[in-house]
Residue, then its C-alpha position, 0 to 999 in steps of 0.5 A: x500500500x501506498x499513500x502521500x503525506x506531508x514531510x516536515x523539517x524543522x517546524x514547516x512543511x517542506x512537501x508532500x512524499x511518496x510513501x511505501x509500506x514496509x510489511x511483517x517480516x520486514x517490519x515488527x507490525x504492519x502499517x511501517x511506512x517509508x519514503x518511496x525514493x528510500x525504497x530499493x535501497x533500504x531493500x539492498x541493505x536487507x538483502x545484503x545484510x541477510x546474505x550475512x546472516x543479518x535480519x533487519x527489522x524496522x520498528x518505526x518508519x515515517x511518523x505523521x504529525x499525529x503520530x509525532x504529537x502523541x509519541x512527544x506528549x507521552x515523552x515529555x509526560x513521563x509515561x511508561x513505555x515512553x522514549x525521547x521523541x522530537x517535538x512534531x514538525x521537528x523530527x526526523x521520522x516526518x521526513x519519511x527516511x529515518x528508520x528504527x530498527x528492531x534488535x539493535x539492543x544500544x549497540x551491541x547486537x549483530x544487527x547494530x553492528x552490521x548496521x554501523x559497518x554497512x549502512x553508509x555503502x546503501x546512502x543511511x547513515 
C-alpha cells in the first residue's frame, strides 16, 4: 500500500512524499511506512545484510504529525513505555527516511553492528 503525506523539517512543511509500506517480516507490525525514493535501497541493505546472516527489522518508519504529537506528549509526560521523541514538525521520522530498527539492543547486537559497518555503502547513515 501506498499513500502521500506531508514531510516536515524543522517546524514547516517542506512537501508532500511518496510513501511505501514496509510489511511483517520486514517490519515488527504492519502499517511501517517509508519514503518511496528510500525504497530499493533500504531493500539492498536487507538483502545484503541477510546474505550475512543479518535480519533487519524496522520498528518505526515515517511518523505523521499525529503520530509525532502523541509519541512527544507521552515523552515529555513521563509515561511508561515512553522514549525521547522530537517535538512534531521537528523530527526526523516526518521526513519519511529515518528508520528504527528492531534488535539493535544500544549497540551491541549483530544487527547494530552490521548496521554501523554497512549502512553508509546503501546512502543511511
Amino acid at each position: 500500500m501506498n499513500l502521500t503525506e506531508i514531510a516536515y523539517r524543522n517546524g514547516s512543511s517542506i512537501v508532500n512524499i511518496e510513501l511505501i509500506e514496509i510489511k511483517t517480516p520486514l517490519a515488527s507490525k504492519d502499517g511501517i511506512f517509508i519514503a518511496k525514493t528510500q525504497f530499493d535501497a533500504y531493500m539492498k541493505m536487507v538483502r545484503a545484510a541477510a546474505q550475512d546472516g543479518i535480519k533487519i527489522v524496522l520498528n518505526s518508519g515515517f511518523r505523521s504529525n499525529e503520530q509525532q504529537t502523541y509519541l512527544y506528549n507521552g515523552y515529555i509526560n513521563g509515561k511508561p513505555g515512553f522514549n525521547v521523541a522530537a517535538k512534531p514538525k521537528f523530527s526526523n521520522h516526518q521526513t519519511g527516511i529515518a528508520f528504527d530498527f528492531a534488535n539493535t539492543n544500544s549497540g551491541k547486537s549483530n544487527v547494530y553492528k552490521w548496521l554501523a559497518k554497512n549502512a553508509t555503502k546503501f546512502g543511511f547513515i
